[in-house]
Each structure stands twice: as C-alpha cells, then as structure tokens.
mmCIF file of the N, C-alpha and C atoms, coordinates in Angstrom:
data_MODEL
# 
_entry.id   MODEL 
# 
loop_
_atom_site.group_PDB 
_atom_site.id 
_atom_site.type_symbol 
_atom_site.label_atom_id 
_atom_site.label_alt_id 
_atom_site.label_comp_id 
_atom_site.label_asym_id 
_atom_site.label_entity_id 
_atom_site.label_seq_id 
_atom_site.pdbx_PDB_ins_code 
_atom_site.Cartn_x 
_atom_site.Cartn_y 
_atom_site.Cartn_z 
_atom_site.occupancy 
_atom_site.B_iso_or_equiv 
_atom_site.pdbx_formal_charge 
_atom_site.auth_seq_id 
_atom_site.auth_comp_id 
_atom_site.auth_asym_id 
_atom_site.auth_atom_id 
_atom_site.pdbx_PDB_model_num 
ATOM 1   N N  . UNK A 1 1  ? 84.628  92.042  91.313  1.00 0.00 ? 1  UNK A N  1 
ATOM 2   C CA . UNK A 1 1  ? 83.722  93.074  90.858  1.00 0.00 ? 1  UNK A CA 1 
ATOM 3   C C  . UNK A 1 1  ? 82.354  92.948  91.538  1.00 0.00 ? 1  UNK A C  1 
ATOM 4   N N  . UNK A 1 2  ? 82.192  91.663  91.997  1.00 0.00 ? 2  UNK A N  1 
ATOM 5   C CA . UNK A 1 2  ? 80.402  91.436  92.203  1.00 0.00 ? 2  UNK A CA 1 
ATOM 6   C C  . UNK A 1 2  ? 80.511  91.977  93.899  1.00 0.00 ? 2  UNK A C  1 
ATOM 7   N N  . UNK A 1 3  ? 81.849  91.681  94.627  1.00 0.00 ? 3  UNK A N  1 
ATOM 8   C CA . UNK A 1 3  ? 81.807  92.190  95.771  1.00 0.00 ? 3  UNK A CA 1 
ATOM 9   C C  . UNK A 1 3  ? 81.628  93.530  95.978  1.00 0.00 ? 3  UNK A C  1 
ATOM 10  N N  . UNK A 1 4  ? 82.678  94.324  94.969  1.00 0.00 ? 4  UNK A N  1 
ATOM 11  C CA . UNK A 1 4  ? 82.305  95.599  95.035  1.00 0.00 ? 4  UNK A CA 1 
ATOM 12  C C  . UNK A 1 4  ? 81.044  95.689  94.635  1.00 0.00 ? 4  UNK A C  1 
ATOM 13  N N  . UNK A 1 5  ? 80.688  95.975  94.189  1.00 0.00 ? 5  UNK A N  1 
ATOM 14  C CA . UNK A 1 5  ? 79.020  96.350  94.334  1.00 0.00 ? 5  UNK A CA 1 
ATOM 15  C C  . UNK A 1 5  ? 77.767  95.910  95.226  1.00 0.00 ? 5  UNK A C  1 
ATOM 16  N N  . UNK A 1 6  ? 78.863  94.711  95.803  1.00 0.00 ? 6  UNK A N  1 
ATOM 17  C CA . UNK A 1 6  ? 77.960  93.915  96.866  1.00 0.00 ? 6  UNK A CA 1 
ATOM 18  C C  . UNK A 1 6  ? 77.843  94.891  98.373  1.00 0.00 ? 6  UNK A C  1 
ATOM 19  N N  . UNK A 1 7  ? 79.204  95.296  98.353  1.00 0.00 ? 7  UNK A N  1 
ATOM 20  C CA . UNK A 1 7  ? 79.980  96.196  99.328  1.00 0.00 ? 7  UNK A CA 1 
ATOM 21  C C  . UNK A 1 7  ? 79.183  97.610  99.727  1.00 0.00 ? 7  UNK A C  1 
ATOM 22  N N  . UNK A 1 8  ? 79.080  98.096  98.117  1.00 0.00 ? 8  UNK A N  1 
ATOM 23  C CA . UNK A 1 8  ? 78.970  99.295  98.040  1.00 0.00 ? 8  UNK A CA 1 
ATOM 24  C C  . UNK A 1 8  ? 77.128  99.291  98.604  1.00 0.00 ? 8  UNK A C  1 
ATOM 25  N N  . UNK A 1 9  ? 76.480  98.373  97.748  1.00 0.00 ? 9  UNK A N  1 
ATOM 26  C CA . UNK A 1 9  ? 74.911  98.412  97.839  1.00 0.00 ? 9  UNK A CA 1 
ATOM 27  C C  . UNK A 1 9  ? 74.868  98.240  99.569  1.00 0.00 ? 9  UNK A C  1 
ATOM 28  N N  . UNK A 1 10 ? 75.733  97.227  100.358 1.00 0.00 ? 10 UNK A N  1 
ATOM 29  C CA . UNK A 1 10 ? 75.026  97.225  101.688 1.00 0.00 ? 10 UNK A CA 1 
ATOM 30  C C  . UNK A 1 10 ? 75.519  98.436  102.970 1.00 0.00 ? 10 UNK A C  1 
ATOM 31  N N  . UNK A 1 11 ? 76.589  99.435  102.001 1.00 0.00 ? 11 UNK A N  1 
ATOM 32  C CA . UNK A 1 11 ? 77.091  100.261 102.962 1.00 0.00 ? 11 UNK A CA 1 
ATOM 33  C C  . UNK A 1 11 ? 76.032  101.802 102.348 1.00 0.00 ? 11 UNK A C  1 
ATOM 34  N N  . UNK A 1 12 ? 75.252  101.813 101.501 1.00 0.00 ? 12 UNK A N  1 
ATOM 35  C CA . UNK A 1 12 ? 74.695  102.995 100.571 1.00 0.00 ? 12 UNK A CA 1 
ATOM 36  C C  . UNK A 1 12 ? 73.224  102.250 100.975 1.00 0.00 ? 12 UNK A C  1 
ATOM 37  N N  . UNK A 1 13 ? 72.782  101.334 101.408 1.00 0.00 ? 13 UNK A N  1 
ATOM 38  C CA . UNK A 1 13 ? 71.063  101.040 100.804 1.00 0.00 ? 13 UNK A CA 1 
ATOM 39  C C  . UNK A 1 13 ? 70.827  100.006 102.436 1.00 0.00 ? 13 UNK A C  1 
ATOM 40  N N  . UNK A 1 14 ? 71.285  98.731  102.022 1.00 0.00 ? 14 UNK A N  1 
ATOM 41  C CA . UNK A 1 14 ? 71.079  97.907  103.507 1.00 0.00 ? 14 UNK A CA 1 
ATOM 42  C C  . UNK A 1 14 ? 71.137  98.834  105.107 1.00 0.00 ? 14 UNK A C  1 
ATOM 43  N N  . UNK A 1 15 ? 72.532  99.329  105.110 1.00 0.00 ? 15 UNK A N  1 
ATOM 44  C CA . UNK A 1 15 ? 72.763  99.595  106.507 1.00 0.00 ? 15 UNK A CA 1 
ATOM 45  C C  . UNK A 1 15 ? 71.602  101.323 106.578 1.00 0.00 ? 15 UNK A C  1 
ATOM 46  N N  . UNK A 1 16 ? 71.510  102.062 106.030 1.00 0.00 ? 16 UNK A N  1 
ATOM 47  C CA . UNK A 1 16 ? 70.897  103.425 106.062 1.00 0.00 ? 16 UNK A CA 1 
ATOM 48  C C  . UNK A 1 16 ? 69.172  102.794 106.270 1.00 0.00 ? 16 UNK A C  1 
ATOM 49  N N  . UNK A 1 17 ? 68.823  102.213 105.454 1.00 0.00 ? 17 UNK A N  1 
ATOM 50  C CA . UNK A 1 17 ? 67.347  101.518 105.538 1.00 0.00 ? 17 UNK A CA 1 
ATOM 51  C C  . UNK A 1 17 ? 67.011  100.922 106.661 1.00 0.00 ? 17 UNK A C  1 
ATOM 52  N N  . UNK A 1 18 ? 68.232  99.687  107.304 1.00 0.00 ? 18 UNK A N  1 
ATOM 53  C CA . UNK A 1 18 ? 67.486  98.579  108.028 1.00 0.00 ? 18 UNK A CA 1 
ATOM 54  C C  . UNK A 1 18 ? 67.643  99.206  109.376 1.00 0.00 ? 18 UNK A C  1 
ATOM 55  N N  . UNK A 1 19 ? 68.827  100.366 109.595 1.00 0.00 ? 19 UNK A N  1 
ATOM 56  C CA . UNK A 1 19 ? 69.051  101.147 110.436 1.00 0.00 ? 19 UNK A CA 1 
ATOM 57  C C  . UNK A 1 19 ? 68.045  101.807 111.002 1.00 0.00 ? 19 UNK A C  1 
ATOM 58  N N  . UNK A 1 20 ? 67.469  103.087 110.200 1.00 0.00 ? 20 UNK A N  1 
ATOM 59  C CA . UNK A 1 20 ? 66.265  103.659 110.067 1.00 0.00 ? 20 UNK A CA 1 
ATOM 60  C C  . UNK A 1 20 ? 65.253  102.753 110.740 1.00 0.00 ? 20 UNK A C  1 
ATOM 61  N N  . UNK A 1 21 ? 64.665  101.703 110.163 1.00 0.00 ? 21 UNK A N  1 
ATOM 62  C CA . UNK A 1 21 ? 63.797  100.741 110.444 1.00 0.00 ? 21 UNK A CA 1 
ATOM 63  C C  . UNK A 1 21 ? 64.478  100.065 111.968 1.00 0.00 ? 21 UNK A C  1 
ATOM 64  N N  . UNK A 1 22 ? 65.246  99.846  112.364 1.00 0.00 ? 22 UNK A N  1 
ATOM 65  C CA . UNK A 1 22 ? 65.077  99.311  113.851 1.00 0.00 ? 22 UNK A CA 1 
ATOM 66  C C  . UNK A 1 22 ? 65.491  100.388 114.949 1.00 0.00 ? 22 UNK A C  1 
ATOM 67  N N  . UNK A 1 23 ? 65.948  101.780 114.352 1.00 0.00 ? 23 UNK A N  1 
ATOM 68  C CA . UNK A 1 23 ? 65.543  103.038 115.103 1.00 0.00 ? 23 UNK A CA 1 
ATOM 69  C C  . UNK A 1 23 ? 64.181  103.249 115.498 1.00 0.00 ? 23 UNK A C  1 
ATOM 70  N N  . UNK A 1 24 ? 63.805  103.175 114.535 1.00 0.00 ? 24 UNK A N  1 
ATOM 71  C CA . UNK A 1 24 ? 61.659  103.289 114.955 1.00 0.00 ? 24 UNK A CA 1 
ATOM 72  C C  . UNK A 1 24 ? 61.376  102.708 115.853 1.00 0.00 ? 24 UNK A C  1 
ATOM 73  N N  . UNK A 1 25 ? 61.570  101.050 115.650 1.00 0.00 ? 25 UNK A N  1 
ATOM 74  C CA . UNK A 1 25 ? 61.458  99.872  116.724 1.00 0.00 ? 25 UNK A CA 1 
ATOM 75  C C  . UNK A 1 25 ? 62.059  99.454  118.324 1.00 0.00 ? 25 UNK A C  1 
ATOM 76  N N  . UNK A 1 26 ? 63.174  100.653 118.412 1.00 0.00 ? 26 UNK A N  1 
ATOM 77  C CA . UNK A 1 26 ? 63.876  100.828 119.655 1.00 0.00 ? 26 UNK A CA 1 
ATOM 78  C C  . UNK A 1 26 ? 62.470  101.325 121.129 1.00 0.00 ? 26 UNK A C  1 
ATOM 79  N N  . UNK A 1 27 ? 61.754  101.640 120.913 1.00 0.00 ? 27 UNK A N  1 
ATOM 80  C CA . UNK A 1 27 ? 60.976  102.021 121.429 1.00 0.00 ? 27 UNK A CA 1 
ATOM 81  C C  . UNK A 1 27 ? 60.177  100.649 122.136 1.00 0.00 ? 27 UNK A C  1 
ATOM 82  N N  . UNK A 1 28 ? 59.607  99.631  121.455 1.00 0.00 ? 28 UNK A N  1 
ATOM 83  C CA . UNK A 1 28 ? 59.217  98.530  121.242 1.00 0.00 ? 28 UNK A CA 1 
ATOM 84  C C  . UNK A 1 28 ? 60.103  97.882  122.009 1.00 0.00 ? 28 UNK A C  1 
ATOM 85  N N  . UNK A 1 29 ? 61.341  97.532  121.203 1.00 0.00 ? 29 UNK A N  1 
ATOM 86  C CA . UNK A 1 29 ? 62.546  96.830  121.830 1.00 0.00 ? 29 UNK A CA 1 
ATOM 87  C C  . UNK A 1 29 ? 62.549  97.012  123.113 1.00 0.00 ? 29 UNK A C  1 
ATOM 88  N N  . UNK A 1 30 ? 63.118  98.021  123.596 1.00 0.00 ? 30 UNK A N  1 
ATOM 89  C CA . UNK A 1 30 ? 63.893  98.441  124.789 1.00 0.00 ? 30 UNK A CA 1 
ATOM 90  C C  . UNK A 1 30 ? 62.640  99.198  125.980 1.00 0.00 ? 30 UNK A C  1 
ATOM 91  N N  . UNK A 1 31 ? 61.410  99.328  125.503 1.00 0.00 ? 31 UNK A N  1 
ATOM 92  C CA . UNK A 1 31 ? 60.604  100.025 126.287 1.00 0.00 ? 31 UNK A CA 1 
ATOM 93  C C  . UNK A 1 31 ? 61.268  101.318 126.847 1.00 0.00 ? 31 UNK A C  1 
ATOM 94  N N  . UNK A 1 32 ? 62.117  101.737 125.814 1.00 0.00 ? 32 UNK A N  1 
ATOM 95  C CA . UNK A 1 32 ? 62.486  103.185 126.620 1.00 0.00 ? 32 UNK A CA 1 
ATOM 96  C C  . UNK A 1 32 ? 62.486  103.881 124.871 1.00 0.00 ? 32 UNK A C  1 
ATOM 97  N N  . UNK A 1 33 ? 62.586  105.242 125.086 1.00 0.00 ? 33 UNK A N  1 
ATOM 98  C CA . UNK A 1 33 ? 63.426  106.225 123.668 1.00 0.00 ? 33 UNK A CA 1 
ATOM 99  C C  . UNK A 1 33 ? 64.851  105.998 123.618 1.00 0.00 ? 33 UNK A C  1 
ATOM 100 N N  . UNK A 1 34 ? 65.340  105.889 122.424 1.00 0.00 ? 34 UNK A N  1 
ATOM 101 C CA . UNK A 1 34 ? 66.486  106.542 122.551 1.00 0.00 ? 34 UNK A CA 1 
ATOM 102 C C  . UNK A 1 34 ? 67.327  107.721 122.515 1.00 0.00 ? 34 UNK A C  1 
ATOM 103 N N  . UNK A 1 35 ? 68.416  107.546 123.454 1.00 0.00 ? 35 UNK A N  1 
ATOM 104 C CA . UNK A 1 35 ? 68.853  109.001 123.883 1.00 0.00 ? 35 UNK A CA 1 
ATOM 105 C C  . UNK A 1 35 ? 69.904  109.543 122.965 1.00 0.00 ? 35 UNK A C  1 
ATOM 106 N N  . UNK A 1 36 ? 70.369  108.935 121.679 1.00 0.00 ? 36 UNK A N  1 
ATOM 107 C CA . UNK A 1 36 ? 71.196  109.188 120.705 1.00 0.00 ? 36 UNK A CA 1 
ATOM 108 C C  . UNK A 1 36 ? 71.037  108.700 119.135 1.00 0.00 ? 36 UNK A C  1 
ATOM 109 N N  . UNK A 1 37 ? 70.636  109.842 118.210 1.00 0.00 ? 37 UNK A N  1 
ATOM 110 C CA . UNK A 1 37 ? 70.613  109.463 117.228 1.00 0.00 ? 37 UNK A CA 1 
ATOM 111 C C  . UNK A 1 37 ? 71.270  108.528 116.413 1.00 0.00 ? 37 UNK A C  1 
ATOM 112 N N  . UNK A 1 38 ? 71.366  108.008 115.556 1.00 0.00 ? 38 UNK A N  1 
ATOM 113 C CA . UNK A 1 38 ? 71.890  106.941 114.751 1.00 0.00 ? 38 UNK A CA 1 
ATOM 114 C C  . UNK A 1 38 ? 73.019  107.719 114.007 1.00 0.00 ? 38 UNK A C  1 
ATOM 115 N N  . UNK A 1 39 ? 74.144  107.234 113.712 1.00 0.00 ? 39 UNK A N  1 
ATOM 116 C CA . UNK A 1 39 ? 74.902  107.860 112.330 1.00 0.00 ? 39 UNK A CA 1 
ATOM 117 C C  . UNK A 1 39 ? 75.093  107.190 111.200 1.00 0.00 ? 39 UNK A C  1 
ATOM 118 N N  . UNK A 1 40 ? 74.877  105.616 111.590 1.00 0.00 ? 40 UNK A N  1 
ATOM 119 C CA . UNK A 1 40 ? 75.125  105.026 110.240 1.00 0.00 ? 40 UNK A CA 1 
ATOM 120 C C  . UNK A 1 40 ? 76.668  104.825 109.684 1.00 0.00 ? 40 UNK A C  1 
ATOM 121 N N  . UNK A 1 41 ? 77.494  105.186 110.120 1.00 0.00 ? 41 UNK A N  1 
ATOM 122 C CA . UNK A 1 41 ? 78.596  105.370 109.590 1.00 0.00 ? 41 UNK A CA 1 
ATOM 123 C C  . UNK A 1 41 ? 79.161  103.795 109.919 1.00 0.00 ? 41 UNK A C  1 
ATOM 124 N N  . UNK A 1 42 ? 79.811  103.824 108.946 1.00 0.00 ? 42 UNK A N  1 
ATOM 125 C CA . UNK A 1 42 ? 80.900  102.428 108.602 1.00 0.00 ? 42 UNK A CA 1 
ATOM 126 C C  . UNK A 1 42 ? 82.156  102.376 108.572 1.00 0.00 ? 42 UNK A C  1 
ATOM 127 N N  . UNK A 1 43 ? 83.118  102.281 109.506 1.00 0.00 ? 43 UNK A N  1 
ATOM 128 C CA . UNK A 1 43 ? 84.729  102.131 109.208 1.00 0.00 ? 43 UNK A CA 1 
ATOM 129 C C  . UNK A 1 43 ? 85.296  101.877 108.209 1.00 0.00 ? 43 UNK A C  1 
ATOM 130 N N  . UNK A 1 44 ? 85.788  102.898 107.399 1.00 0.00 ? 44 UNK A N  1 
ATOM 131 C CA . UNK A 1 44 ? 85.976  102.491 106.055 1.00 0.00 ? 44 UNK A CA 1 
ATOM 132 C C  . UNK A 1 44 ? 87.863  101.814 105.945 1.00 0.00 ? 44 UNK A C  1 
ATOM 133 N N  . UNK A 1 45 ? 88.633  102.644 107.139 1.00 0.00 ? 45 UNK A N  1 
ATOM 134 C CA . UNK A 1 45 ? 89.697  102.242 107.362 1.00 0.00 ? 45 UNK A CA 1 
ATOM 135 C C  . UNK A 1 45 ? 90.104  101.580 108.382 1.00 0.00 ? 45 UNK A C  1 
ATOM 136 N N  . UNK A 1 46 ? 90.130  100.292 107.998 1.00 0.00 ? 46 UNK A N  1 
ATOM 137 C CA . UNK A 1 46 ? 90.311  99.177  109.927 1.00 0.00 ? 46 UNK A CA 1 
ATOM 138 C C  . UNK A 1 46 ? 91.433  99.001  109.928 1.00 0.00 ? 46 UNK A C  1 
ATOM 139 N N  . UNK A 1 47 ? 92.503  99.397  109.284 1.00 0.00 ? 47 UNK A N  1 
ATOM 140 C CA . UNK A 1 47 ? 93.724  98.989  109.577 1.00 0.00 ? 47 UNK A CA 1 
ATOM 141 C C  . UNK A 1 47 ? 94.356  99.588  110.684 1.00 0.00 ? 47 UNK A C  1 
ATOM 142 N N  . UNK A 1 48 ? 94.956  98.804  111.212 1.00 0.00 ? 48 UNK A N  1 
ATOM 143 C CA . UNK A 1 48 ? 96.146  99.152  112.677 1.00 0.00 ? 48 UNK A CA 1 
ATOM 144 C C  . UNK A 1 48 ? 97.287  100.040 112.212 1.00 0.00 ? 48 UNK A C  1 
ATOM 145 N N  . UNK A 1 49 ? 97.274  100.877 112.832 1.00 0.00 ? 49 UNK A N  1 
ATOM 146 C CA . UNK A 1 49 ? 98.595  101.645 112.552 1.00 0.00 ? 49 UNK A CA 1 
ATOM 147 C C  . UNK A 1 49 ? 99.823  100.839 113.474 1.00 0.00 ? 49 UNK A C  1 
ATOM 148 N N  . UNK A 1 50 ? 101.401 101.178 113.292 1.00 0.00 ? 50 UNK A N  1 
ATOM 149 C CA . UNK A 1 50 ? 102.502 100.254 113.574 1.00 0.00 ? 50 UNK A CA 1 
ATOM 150 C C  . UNK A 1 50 ? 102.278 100.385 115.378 1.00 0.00 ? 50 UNK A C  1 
ATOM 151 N N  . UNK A 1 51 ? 102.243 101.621 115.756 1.00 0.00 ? 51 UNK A N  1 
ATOM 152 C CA . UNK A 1 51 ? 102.215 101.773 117.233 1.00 0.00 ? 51 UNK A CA 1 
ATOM 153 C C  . UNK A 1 51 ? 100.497 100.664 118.188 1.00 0.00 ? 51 UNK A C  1 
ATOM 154 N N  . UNK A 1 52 ? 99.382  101.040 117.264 1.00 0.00 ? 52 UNK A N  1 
ATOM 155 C CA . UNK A 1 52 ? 98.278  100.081 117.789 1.00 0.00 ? 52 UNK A CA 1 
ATOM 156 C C  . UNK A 1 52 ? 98.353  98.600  117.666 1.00 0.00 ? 52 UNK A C  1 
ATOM 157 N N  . UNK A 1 53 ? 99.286  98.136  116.548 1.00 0.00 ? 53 UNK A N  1 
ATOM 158 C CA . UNK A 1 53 ? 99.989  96.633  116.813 1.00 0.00 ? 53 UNK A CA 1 
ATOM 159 C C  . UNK A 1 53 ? 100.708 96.179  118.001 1.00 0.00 ? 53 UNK A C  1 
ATOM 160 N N  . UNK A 1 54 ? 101.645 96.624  118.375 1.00 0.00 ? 54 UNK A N  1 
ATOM 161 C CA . UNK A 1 54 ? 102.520 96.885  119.288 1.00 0.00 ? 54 UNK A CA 1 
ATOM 162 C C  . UNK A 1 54 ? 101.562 96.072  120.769 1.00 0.00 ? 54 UNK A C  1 
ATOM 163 N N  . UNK A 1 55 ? 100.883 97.407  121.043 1.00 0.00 ? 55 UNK A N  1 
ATOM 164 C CA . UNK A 1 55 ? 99.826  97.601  122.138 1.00 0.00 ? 55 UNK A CA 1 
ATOM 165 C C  . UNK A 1 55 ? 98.894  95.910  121.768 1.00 0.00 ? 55 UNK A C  1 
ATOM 166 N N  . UNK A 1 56 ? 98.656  95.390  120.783 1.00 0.00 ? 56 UNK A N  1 
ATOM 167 C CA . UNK A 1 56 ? 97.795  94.358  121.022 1.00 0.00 ? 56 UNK A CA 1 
ATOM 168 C C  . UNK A 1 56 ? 98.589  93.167  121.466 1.00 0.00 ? 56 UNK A C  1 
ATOM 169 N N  . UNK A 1 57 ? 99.935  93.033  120.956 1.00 0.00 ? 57 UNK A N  1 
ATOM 170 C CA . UNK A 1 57 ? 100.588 91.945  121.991 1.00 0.00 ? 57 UNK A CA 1 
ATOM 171 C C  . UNK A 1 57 ? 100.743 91.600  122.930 1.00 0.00 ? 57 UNK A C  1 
# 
C-alpha cells in the first residue's frame, strides 16, 4: 500500500515538478535552448510482448 502511493506521488508530483524545474535550467546546462518540449510521460506498460522476447535472444 505505502508503495502505491509512493508510486503514484512520484509519477503525479516528483516527475511533473522536478521536470519543469530542470527544463528552465537546460539553458544554463547545455548553453543552448531546447528544441523540444518536455512530456513528462511515464511507461506505464513495460512489459514485452511474446514476439519482442523472441527478438532479445
């Protein structure tokens, strides 16, 4: 239970925030802009389908 919510808080609050915050700083970082916005998005499904198993052997 404590994971789920551990889960949920860093995919809803951590990653959208700290994201945001080292988007700003890319500038700084890299001495250039960046040329692509952020999405934030998180793989919610990592599983291999039967055929992408196959292929990793």
């Amino acid at each position: 239970m404590i994971f789920n919510i551990l889960d949920k808080a860093y995919k809803k609050i951590w990653v959208p925030i700290f994201g945001r915050v080292l988007y700003r700083f890319v500038d700084l970082i890299e001495r250039k802009s960046p040329k692509e916005k952020p999405t934030f998005k998180i793989i919610e499904n990592t599983s291999l389908e039967d055929t992408d198993q196959s292929k990793i052997k």
